[in-house]
Kinemage of the C-alpha trace (Angstrom):
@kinemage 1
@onewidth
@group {chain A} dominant
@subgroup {mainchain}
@vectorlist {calphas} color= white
{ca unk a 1} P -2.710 18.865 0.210
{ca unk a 2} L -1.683 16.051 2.703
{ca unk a 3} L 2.444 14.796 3.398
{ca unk a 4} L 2.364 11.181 2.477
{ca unk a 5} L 5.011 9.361 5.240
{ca unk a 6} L 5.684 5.839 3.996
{ca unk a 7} L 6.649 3.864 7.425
{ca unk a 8} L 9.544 1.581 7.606
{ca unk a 9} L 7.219 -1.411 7.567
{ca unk a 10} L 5.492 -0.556 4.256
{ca unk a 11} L 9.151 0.507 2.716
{ca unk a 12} L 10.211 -3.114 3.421
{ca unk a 13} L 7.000 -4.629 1.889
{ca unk a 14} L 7.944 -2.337 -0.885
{ca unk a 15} L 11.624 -3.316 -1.338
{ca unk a 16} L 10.138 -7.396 -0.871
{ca unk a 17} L 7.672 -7.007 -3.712
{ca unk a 18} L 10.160 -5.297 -5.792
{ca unk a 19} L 12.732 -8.438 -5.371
{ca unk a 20} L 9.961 -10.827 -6.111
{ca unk a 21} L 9.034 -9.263 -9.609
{ca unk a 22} L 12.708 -8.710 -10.291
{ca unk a 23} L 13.143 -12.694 -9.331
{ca unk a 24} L 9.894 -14.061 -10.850
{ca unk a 25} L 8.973 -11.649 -13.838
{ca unk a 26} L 11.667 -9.219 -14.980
{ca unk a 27} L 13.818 -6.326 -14.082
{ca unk a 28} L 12.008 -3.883 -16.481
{ca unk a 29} L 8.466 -5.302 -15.003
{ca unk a 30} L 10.008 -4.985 -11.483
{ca unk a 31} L 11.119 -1.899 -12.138
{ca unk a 32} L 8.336 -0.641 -13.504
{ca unk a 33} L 5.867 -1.737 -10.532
{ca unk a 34} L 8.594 -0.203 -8.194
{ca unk a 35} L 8.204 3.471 -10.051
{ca unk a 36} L 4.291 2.787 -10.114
{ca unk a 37} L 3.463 2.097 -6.917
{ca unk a 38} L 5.122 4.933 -5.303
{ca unk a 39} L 3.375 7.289 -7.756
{ca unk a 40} L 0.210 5.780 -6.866
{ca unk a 41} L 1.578 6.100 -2.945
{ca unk a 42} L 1.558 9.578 -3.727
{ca unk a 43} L -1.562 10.255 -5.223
{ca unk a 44} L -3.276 9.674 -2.065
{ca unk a 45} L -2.261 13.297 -1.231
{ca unk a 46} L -4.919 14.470 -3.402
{ca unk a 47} L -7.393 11.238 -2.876
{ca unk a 48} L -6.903 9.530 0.893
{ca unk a 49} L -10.177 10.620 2.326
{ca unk a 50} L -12.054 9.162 -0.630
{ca unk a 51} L -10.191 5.790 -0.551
{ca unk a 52} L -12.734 2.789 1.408
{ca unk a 53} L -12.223 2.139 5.251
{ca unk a 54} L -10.593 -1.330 5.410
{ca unk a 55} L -12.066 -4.112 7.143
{ca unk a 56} L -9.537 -4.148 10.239
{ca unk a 57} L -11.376 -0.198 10.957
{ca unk a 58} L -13.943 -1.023 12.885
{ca unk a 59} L -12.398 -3.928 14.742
{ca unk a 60} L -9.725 -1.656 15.788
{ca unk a 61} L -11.915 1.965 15.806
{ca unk a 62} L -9.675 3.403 13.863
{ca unk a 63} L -10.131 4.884 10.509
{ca unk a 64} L -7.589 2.519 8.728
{ca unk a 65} L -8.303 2.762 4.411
{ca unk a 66} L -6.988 0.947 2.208
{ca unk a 67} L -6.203 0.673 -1.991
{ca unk a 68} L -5.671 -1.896 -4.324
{ca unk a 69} L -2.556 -1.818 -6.784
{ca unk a 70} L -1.944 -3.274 -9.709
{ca unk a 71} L 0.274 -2.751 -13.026
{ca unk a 72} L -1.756 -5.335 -14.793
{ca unk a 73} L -5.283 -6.123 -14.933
{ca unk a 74} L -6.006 -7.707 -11.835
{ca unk a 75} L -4.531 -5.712 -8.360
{ca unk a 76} L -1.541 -7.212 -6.781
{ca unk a 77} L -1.359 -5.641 -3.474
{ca unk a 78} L -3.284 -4.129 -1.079
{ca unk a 79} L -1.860 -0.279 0.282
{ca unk a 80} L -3.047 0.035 3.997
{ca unk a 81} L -2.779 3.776 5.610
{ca unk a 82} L -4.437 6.074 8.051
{ca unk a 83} L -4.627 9.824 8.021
{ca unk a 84} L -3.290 11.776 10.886
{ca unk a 85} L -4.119 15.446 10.976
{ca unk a 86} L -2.457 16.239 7.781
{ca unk a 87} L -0.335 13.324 7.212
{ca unk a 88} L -1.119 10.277 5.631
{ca unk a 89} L 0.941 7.339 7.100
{ca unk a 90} L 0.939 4.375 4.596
{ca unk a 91} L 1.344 1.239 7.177
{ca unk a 92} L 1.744 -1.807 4.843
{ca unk a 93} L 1.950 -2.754 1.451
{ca unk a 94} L 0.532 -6.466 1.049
{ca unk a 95} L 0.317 -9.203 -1.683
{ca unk a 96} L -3.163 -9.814 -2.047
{ca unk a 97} L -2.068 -13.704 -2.185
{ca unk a 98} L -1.168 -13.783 1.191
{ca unk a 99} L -4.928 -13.167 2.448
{ca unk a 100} L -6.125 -10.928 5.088
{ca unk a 101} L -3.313 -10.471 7.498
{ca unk a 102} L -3.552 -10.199 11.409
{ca unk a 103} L -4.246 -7.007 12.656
{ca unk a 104} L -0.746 -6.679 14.784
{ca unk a 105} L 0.436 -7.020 11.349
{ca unk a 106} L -1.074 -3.750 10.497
C-alpha cells in the first residue's frame, strides 16, 4: 500500500473549500464534504495507479492523475496528484468552476 502526503498547497485548497460550503451551504454539509474528501484522499492508497492521467501529463511529461469529487451528484472538485516511488503526493484540490488552471498552478 502507498503513503498518501497531502502538500501544503492542496491542504489550503482543502481548508478554502471547506469555508466556502460552511459560508454558502451549511456547517453540517461543510462538514461533511471536509470528512469526505479526505477519506476519498485516502483511498487512493489502494487505487492511484488506476486513477486517469490528467491533461497537464503530457504537456509537462510527467505522470500527473487526477479524480473528481463530489458529495452530491455532480463532482465539485478536481484532486490532482502524482505518485513518487511509494508515495502519492496529492498537489491541488480544485473547484471544477474555476476551469482548467495554469500548469504553475499545479
Amino acid at each position: 500500500m502507498l503513503t498518501v502526503v497531502i502538500m501544503p498547497i492542496a491542504e489550503a485548497d482543502i481548508g478554502e473549500a471547506y469555508e466556502w460550503w460552511h459560508e454558502h451551504r451549511s456547517a453540517e454539509q461543510a462538514q461533511r464534504w471536509y470528512q469526505e474528501i479526505y477519506l476519498a484522499i485516502q483511498g487512493l492508497s489502494e487505487s492511484a495507479a488506476r486513477r486517469p492521467l490528467s491533461p497537464e501529463a503530457a504537456k509537462l511529461c510527467v505522470d500527473i492523475r487526477e479524480f473528481y469529487f463530489g458529495i452530491g451528484t455532480y463532482p465539485t472538485h478536481r484532486v490532482v496528484f502524482i505518485i513518487e516511488n511509494a508515495t502519492i503526493k496529492v498537489l491541488r484540490v480544485l473547484h471544477l468552476s474555476r476551469g482548467r488552471r495554469q500548469l504553475s498552478d499545479l
